[in-house]
Structure formats: C-alpha cells, structure tokens
MDTraj code that builds the backbone (N, CA, C; nanometers):
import mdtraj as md
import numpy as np

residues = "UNK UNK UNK UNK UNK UNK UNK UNK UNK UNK UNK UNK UNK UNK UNK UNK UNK UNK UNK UNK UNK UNK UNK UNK UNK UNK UNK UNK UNK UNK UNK UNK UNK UNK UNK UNK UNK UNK UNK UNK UNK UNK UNK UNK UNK UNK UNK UNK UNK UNK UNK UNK UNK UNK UNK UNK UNK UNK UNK UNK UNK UNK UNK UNK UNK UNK UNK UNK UNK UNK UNK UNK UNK UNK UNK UNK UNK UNK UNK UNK UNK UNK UNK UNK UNK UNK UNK UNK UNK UNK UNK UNK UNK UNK UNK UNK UNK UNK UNK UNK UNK UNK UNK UNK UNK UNK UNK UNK UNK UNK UNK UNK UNK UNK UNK UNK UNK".split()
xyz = np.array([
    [-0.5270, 0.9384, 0.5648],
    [-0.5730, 0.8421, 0.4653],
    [-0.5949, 0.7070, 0.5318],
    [-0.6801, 0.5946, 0.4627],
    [-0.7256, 0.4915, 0.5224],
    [-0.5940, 0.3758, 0.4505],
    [-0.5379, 0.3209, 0.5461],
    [-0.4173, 0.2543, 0.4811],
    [-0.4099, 0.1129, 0.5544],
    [-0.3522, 0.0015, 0.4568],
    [-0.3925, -0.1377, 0.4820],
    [-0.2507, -0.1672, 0.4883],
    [-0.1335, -0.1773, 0.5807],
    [0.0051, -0.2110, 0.5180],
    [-0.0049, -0.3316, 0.5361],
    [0.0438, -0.4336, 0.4720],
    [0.1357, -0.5679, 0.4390],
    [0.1799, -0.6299, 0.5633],
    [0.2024, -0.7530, 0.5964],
    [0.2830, -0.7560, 0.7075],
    [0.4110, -0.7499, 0.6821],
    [0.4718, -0.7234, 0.5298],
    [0.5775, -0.7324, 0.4974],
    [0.6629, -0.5834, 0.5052],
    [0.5597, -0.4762, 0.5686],
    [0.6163, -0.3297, 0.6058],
    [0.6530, -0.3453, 0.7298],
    [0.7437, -0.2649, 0.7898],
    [0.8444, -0.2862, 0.9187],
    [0.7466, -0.1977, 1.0388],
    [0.7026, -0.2536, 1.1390],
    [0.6252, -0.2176, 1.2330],
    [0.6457, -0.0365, 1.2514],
    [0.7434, -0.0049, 1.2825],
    [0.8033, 0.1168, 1.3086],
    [0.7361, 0.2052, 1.1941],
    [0.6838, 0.2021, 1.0546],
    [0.6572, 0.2199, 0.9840],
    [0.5205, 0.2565, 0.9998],
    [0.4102, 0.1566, 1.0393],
    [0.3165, 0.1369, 1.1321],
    [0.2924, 0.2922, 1.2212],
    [0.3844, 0.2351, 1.3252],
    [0.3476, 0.3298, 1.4140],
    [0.3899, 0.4972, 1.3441],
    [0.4940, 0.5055, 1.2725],
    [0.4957, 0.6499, 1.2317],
    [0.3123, 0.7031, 1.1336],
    [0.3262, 0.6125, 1.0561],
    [0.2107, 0.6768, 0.9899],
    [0.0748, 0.6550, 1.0820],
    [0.0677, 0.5805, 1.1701],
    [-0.0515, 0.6247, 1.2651],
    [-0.0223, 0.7644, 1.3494],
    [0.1035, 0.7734, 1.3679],
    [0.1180, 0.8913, 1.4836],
    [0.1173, 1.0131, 1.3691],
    [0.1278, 1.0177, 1.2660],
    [0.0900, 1.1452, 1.1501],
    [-0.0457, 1.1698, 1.1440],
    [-0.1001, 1.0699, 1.1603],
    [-0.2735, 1.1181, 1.1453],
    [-0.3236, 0.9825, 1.0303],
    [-0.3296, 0.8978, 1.0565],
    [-0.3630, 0.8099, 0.9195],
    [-0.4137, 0.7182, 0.9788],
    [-0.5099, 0.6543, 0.9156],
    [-0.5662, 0.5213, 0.9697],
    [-0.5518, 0.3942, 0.9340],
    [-0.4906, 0.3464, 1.0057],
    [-0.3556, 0.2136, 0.9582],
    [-0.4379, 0.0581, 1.0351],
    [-0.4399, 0.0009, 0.9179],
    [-0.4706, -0.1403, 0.9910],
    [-0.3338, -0.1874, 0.9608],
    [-0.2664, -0.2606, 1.0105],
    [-0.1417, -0.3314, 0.9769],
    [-0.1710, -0.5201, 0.9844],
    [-0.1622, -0.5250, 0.8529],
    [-0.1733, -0.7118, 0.8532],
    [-0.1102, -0.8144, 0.9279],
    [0.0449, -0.7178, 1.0177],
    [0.0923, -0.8268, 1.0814],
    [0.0604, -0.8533, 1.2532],
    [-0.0284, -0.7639, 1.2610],
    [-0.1387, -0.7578, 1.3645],
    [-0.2791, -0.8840, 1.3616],
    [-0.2466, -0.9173, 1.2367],
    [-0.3939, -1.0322, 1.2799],
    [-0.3253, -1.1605, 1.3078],
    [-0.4000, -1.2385, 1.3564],
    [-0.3681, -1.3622, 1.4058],
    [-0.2829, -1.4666, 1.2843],
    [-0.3112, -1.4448, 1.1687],
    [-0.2736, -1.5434, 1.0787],
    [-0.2842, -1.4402, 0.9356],
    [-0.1899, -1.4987, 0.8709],
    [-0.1563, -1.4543, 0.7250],
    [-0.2987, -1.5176, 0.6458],
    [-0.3888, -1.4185, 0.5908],
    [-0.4951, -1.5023, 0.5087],
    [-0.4559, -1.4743, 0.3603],
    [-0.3794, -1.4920, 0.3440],
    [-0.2779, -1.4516, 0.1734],
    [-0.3305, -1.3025, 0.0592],
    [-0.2974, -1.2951, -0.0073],
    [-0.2508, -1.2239, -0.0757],
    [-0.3894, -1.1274, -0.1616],
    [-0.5072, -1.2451, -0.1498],
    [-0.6149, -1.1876, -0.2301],
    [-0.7091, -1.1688, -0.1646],
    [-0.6921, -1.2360, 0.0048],
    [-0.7863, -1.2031, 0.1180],
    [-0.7379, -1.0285, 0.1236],
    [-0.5954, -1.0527, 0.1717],
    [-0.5715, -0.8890, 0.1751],
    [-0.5718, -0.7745, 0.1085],
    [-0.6042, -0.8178, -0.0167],
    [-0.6253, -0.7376, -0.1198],
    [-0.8159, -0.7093, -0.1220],
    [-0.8436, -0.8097, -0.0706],
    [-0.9885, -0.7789, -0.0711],
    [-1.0726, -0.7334, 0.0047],
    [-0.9897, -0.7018, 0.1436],
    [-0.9857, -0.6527, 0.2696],
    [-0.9849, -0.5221, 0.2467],
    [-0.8689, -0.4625, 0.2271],
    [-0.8170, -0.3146, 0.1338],
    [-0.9433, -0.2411, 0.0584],
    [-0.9781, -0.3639, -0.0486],
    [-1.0593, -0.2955, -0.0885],
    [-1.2277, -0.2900, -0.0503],
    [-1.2497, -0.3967, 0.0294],
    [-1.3873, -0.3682, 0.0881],
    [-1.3954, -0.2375, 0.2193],
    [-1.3166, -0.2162, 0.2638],
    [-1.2289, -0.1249, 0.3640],
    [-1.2241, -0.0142, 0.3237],
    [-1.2411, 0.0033, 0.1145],
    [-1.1765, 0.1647, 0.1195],
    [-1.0335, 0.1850, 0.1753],
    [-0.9240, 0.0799, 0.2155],
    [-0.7817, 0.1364, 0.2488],
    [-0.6751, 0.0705, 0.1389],
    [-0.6168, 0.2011, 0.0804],
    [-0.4675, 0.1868, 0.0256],
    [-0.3870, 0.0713, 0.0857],
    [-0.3553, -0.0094, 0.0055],
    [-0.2606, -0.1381, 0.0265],
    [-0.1041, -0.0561, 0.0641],
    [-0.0324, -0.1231, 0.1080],
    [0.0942, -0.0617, 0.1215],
    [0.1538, -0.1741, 0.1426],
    [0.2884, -0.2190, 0.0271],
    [0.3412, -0.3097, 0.0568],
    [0.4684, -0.3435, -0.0010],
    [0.5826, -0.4040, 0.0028],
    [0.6658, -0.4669, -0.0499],
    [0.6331, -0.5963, -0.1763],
    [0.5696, -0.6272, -0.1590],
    [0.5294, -0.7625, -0.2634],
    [0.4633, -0.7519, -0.3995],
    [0.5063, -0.7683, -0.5331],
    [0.4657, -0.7403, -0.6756],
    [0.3669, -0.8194, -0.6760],
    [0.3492, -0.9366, -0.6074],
    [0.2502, -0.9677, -0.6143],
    [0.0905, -0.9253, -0.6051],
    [0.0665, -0.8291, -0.5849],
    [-0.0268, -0.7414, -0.5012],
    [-0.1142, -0.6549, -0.6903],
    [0.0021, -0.5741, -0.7351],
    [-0.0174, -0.5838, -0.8532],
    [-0.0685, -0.6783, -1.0137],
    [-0.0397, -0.8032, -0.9804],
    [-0.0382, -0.8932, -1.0399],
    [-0.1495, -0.9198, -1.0733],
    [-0.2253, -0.9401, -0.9192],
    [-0.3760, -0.9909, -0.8953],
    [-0.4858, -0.8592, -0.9355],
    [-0.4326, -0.7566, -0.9321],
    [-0.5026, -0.6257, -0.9950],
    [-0.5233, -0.6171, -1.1375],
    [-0.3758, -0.6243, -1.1985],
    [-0.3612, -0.5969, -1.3509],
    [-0.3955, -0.7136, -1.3870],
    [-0.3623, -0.8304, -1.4018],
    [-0.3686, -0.9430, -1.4394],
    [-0.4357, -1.0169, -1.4468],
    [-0.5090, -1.0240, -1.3500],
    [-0.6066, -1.1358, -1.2914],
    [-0.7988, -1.0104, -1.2435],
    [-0.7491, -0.8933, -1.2664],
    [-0.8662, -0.7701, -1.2393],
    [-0.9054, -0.8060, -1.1499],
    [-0.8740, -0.7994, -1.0286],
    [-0.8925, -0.7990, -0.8786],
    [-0.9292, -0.6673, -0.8429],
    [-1.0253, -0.6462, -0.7700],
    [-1.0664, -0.4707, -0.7271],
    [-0.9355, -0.4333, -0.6541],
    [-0.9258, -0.3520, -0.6161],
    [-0.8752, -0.2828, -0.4987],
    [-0.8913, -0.1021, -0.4950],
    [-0.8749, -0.1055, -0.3862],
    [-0.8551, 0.1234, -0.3742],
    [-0.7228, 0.1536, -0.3882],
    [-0.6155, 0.1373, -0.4345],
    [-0.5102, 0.1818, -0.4701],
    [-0.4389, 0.1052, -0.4047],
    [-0.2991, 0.0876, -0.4594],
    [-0.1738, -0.0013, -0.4193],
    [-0.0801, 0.0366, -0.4136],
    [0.0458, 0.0684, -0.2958],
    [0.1378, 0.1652, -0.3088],
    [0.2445, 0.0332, -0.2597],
    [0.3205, -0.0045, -0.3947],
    [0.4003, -0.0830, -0.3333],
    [0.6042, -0.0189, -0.3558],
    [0.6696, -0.0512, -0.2239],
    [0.7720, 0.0370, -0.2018],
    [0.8840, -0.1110, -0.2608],
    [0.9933, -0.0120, -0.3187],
    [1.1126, -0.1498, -0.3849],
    [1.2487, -0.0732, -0.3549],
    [1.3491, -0.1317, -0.3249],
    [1.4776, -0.1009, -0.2735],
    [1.5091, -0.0039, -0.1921],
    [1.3947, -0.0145, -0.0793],
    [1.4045, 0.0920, 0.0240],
    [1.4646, 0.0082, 0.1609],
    [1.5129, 0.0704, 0.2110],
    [1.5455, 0.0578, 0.3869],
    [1.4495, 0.0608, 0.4371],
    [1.3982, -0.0621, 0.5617],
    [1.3117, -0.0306, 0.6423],
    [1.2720, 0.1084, 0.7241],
    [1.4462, 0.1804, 0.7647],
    [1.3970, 0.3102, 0.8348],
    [1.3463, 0.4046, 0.7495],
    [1.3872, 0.3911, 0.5750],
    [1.3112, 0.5034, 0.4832],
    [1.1270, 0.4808, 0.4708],
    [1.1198, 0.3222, 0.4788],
    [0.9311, 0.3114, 0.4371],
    [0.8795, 0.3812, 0.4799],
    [0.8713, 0.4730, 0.6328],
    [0.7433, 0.5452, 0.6439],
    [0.7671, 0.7134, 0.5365],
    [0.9270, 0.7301, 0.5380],
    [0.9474, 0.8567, 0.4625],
    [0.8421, 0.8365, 0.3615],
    [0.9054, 0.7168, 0.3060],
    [0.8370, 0.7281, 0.0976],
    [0.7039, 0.6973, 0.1365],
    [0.6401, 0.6132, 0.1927],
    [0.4765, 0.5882, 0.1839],
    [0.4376, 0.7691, 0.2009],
    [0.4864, 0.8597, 0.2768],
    [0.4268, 0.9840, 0.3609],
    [0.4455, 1.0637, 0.1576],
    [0.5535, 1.0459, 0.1407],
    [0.6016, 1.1029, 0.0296],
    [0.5244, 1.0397, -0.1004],
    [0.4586, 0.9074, -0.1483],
    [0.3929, 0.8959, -0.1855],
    [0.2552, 0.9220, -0.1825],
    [0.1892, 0.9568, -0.0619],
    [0.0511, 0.9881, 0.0226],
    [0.0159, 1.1533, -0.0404],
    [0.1356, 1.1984, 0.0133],
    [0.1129, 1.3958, -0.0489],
    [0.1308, 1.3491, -0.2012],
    [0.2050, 1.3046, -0.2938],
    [0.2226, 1.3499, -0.4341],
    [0.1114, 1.2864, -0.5096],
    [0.0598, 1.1394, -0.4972],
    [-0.0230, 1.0298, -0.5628],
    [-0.1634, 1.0509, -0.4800],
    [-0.1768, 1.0905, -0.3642],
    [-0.3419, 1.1144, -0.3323],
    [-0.4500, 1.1136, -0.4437],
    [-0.4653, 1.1974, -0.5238],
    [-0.5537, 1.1899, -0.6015],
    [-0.5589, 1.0892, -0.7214],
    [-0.5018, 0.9995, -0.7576],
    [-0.4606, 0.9398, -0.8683],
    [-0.4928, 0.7967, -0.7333],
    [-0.4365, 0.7597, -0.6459],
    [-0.4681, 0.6464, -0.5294],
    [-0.5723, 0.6577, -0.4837],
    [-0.6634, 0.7551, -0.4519],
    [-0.8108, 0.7567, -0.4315],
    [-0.8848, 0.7037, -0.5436],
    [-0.8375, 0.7567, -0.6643],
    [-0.9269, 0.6798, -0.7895],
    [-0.8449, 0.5482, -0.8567],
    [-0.7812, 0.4827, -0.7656],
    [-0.7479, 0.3356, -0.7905],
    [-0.5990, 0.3178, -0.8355],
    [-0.5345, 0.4143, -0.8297],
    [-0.3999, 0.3994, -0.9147],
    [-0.3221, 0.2853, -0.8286],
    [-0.2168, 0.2256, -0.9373],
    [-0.0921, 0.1346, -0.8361],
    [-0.0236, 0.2333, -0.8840],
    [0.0986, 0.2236, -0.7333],
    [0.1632, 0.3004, -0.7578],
    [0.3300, 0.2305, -0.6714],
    [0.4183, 0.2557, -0.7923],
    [0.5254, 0.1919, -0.7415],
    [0.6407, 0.2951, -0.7177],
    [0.6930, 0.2695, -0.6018],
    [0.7874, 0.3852, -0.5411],
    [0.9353, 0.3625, -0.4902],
    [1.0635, 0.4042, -0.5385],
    [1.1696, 0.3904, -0.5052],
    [1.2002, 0.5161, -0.4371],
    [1.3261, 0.5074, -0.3981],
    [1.3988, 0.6416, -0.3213],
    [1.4144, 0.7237, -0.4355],
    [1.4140, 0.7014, -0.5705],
    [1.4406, 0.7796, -0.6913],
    [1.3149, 0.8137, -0.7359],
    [1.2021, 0.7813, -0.7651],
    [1.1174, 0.7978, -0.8723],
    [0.9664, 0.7142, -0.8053],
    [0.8961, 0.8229, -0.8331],
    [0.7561, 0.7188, -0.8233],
    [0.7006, 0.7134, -0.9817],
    [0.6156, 0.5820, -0.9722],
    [0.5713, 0.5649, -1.0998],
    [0.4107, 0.4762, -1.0606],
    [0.3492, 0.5882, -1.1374],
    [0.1843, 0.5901, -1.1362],
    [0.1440, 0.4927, -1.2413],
    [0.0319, 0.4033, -1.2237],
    [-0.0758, 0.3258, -1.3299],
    [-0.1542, 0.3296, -1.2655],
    [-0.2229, 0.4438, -1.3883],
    [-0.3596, 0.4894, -1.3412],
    [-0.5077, 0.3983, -1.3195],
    [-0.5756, 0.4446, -1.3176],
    [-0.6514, 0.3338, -1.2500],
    [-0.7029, 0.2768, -1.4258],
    [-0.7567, 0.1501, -1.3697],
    [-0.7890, 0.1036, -1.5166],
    [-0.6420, 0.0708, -1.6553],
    [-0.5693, 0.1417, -1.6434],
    [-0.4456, 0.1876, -1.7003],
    [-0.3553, 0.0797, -1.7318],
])
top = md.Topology()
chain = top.add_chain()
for i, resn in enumerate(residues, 1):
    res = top.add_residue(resn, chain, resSeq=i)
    for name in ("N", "CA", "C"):
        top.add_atom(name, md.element.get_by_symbol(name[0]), res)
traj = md.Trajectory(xyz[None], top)
C-alpha cells in the first residue's frame, strides 16, 4: 500500500513497513515540518494513507472537509507495537481506506468512519 506516516510515527516503524512491501514516504525525512494540512494534502495528492498519532489529522477531514485517501491514526500504542497495528490495520480496513475511510486504532479495537460518514 502507498503510505504517508507522520513524523510523529517512530522511525523503526518506517523501516518495518517498507521492508514488508509498502511504499512509505515518512514526513520526518523532509527537511522541515510543513504542518498538518500541507501533509494532509500531500497524502492525498499522492494517493497515500496518512498514518499517524495526531487527532488532528481527522479534524481537518471531518470538520473542516479536507480531501484525503484514508487516515489511519494509532492511540495508546507503544512505539515497538506501531508497525504491528498499522500492518494489522492495512489487512482488516484495506478496502474501506482505499475508499477514504478514517480509521482509528488501539491495541483493543479498530474503529472505521467510512468515507463521507
């Protein structure tokens, strides 16, 4: 999958889901933080799934109707679990994140808003 993580996902994270097969730009790779709606607009001119820690990301979607290709943001996880749950969100939400879903994910429960939704 085409995936945009946050700079707020833990590098190691990064490198696992590139070494699975995925195509990962990672935000904390560019020279400078261009905030929150550059990267969201990046994502979505890109065609890549956001992946991130920050509610904010959602906000500018639901709230404010910001495009994007889907948003997978992770909450009370361990850095060494993020690449588990993103991989674990990737197989279960694929089809529902291709057609725009946010999707918010704990070690307990994922929870889908569908696109438009």
């Amino acid at each position: 999958m085409r995936l945009l993580l946050d700079s707020s996902i833990w590098p190691r994270t990064v490198d696992h889901l590139r070494a699975g097969g995925h195509d990962v730009v990672w935000a904390g790779d560019w020279p400078r933080d261009p905030g929150d709606e550059a990267i969201l607009a990046t994502a979505h001119r890109e065609r890549r799934i956001l992946v991130t820690l920050d509610k904010d990301f959602g906000e500018l979607a639901v709230r404010h109707g910001r495009p994007h290709a889907g948003i997978v943001r992770l909450v009370a996880i361990p850095v060494a679990d993020q690449a588990w749950l993103v991989e674990r969100v990737l197989t279960r939400r694929a089809t529902g994140l291709a057609n725009g879903a946010i999707v918010t994910a704990d070690p307990e429960r994922i929870r889908v808003r569908p696109s438009g939704g």
